[in-house]
Structure formats: structure tokens, C-alpha cells
PALUMTI-251396 format. One line per field, with one value per residue: residue number from 1; residue in one letter; chain; x, y, z of N, C-alpha, C, O in turn. Coordinates in nm, 2 decimals. Layout:
<nodes>
num <- c(NUM  ...)
residu <- c(A  ...)
chaine <- c(A  ...)
nxx <- c(X  ...)
nyy <- c(Y  ...)
nzz <- c(Z  ...)
caxx <- c(X  ...)
cayy <- c(Y  ...)
cazz <- c(Z  ...)
cxx <- c(X  ...)
cyy <- c(Y  ...)
czz <- c(Z  ...)
oxx <- c(X  ...)
oyy <- c(Y  ...)
ozz <- c(Z  ...)
</nodes>
This chain:
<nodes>
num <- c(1  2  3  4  5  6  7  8  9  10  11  12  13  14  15  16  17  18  19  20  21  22  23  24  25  26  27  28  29  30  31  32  33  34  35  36  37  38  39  40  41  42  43  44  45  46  47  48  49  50  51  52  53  54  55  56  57  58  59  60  61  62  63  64  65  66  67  68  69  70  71  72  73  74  75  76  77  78  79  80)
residu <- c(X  X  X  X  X  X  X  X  X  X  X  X  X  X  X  X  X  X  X  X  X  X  X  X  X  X  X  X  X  X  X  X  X  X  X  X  X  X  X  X  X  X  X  X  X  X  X  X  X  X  X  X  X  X  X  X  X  X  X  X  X  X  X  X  X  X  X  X  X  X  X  X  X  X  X  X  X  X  X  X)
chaine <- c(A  A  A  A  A  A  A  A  A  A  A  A  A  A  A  A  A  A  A  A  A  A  A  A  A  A  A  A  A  A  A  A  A  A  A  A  A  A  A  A  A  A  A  A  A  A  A  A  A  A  A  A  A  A  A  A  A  A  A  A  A  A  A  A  A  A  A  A  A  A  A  A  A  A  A  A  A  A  A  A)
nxx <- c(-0.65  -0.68  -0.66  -0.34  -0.25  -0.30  -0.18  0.12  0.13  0.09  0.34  0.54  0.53  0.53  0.82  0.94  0.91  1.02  1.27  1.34  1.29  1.48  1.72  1.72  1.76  1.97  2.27  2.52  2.42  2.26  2.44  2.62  2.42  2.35  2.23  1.99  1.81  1.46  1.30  1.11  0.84  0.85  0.81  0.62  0.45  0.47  0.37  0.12  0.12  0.13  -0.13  -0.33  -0.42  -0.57  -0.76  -0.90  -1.01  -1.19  -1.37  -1.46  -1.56  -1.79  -1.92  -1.97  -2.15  -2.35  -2.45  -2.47  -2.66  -2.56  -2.27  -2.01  -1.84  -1.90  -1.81  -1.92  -2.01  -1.73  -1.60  -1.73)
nyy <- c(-1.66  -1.56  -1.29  -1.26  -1.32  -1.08  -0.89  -1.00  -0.93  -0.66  -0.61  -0.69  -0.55  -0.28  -0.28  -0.35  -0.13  0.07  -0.02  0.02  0.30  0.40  0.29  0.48  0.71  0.71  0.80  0.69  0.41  0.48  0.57  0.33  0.18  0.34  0.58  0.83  1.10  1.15  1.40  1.72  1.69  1.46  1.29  1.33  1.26  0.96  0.89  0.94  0.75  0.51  0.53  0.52  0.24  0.21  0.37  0.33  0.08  0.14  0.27  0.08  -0.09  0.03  0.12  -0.20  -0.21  -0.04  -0.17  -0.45  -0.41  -0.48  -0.51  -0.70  -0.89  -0.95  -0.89  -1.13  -1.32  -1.35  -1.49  -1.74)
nzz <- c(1.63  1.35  1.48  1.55  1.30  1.13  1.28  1.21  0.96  0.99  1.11  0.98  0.74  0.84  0.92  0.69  0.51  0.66  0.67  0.35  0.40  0.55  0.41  0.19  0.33  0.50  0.54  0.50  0.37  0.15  -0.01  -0.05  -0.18  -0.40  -0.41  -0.39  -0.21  -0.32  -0.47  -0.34  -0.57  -0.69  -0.45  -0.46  -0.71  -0.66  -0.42  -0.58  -0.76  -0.60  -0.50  -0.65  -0.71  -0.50  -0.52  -0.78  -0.74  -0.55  -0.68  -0.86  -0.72  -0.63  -0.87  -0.95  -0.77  -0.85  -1.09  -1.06  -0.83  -0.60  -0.38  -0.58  -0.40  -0.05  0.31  0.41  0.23  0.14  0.39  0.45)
caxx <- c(-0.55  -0.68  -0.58  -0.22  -0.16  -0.28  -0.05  0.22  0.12  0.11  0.48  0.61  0.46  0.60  0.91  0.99  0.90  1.12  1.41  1.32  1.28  1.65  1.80  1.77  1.79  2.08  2.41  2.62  2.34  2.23  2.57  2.63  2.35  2.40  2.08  1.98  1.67  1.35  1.24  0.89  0.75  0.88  0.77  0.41  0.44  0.53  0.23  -0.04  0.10  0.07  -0.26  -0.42  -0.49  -0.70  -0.91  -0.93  -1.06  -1.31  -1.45  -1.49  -1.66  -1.91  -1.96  -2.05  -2.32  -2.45  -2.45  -2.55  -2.75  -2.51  -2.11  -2.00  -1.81  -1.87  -1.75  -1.98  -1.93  -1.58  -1.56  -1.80)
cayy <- c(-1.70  -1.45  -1.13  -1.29  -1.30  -0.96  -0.83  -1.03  -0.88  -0.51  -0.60  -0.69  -0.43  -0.16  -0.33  -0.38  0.02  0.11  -0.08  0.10  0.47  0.37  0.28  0.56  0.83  0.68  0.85  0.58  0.32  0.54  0.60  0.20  0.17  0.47  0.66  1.03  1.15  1.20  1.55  1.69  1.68  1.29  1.21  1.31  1.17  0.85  0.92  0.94  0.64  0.44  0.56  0.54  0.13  0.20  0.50  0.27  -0.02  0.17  0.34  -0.01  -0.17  0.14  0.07  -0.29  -0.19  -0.01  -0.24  -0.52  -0.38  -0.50  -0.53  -0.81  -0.99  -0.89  -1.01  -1.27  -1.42  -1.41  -1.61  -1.84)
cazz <- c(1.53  1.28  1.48  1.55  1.15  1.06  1.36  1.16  0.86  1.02  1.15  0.83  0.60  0.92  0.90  0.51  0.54  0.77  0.61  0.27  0.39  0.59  0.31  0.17  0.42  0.56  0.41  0.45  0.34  0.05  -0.12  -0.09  -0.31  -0.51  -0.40  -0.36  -0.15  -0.41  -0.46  -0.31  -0.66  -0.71  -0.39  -0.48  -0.81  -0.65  -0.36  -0.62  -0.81  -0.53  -0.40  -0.75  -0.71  -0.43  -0.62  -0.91  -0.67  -0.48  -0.81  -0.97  -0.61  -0.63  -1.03  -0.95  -0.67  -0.91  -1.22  -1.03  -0.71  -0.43  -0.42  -0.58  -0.32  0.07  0.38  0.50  0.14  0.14  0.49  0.44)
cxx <- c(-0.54  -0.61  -0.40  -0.20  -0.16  -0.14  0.08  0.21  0.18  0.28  0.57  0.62  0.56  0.79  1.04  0.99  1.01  1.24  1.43  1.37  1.46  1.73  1.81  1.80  1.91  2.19  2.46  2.59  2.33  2.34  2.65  2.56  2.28  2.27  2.09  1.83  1.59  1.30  1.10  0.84  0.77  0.82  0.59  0.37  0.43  0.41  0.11  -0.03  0.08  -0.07  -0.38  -0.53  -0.63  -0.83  -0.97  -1.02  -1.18  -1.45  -1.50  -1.59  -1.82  -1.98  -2.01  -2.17  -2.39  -2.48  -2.54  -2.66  -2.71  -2.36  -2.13  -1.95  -1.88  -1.86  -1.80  -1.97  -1.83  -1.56  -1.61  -1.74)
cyy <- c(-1.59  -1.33  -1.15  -1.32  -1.16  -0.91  -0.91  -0.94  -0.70  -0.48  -0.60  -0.60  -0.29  -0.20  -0.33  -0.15  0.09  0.07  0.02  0.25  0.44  0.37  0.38  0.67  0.80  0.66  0.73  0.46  0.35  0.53  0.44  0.15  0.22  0.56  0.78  1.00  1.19  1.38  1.54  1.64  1.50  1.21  1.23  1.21  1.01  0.80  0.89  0.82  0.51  0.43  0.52  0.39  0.14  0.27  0.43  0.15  0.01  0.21  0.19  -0.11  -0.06  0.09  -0.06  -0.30  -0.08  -0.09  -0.35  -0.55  -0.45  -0.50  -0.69  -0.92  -0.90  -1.00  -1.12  -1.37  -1.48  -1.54  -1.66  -1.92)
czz <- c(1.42  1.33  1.51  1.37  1.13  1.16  1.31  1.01  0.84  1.03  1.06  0.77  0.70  0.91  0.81  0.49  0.59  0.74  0.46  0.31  0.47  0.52  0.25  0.20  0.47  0.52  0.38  0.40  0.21  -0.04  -0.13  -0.22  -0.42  -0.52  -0.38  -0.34  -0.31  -0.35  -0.42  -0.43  -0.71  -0.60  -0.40  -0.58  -0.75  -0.47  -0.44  -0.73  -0.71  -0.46  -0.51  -0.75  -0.64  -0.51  -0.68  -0.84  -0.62  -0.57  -0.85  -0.86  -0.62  -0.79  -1.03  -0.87  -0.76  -1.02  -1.19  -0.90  -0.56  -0.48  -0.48  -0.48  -0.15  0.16  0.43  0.34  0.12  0.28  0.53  0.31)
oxx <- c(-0.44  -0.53  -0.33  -0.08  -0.06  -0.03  0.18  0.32  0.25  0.34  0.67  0.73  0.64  0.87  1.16  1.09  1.08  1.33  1.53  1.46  1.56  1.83  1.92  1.85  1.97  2.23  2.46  2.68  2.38  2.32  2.74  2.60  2.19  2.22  2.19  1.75  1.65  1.27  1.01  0.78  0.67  0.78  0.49  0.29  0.36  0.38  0.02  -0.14  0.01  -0.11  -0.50  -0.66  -0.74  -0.94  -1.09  -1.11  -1.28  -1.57  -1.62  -1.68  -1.94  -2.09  -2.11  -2.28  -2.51  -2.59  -2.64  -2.73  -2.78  -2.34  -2.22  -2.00  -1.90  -1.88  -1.73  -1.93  -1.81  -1.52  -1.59  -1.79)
oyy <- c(-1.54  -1.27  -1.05  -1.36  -1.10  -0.89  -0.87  -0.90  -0.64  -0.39  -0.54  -0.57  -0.21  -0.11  -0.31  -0.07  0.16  0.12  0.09  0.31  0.48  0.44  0.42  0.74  0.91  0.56  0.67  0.38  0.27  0.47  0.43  0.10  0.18  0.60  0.84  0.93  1.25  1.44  1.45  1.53  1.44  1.10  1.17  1.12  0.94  0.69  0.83  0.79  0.42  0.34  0.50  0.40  0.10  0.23  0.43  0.12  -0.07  0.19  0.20  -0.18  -0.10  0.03  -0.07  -0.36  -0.05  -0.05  -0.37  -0.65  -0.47  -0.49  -0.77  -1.04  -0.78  -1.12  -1.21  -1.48  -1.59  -1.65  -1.67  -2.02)
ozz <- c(1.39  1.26  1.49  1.35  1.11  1.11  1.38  0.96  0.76  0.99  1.07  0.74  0.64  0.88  0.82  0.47  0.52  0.81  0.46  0.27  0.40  0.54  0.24  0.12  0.48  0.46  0.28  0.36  0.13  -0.14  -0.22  -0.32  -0.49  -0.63  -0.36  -0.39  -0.40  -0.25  -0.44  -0.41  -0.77  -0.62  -0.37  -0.57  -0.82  -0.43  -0.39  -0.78  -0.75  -0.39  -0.48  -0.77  -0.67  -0.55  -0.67  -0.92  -0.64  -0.55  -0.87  -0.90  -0.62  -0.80  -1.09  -0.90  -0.72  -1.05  -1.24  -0.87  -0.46  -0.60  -0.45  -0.48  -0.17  0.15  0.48  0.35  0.08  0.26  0.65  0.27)
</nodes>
């Protein structure tokens, strides 16, 4: 049952994606909803603001294995 949600999850997330990047690659989609392609330098900007959560996540799981001498949550706690 679990691996039939994430694979709904994956299909969504691929999905919601794929409707996004369409929208605006897609002249006659784009100029409906008054868009213009992002430049390289916007699409990085817009790369390392999305990517930062994770950084900021991993940095702060490491900072707790060190502060308190294990992660604070892991998985056999979580699904239990």
C-alpha cells in the first residue's frame, strides 16, 4: 500500500512539472498567460533558491547529531 502512494506521489509531482515547464515553453500557452522563458542566470537563481531548503535541512540534521549524539528523529522512530 505504501509503495502504491509514493508512486502516486512521484506521478503527481512528474505531472504538476510537466504542466508548469509547458506552460511556459509552450508559445501559444505562454502568451495566454503573459510569460517569457527565464534567462540562464534566473534559471540558476531560481535553482539555488529551490535547492537551498534541502542544504539548510541537511546542515541542521548534521548540527543535531552533533549537539545531541544521534539525529533527532530517524526512521524506525518515525514508523513506529
Amino acid at each position: 500500500m505504501v509503495y502504491l502512494a509514493i508512486n502516486i506521489y512521484y506521478g503527481a509531482f512528474l505531472l504538476g512539472t510537466i504542466m508548469q515547464v509547458g506552460i511556459v515553453f509552450i508559445p501559444g500557452v505562454s502568451q495566454i498567460f503573459s510569460l517569457t522563458a527565464l534567462a540562464p542566470k534566473q534559471w540558476a537563481v531560481t535553482f539555488l533558491a529551490s535547492i537551498a531548503p534541502i542544504i539548510i535541512m541537511e546542515f541542521q540534521k548534521k548540527l543535531n547529531e552533533i549537539v545531541f549524539g544521534k539525529p533527532v528523529y530517524t526512521y524506525k522512530e518515525i514508523r513506529n
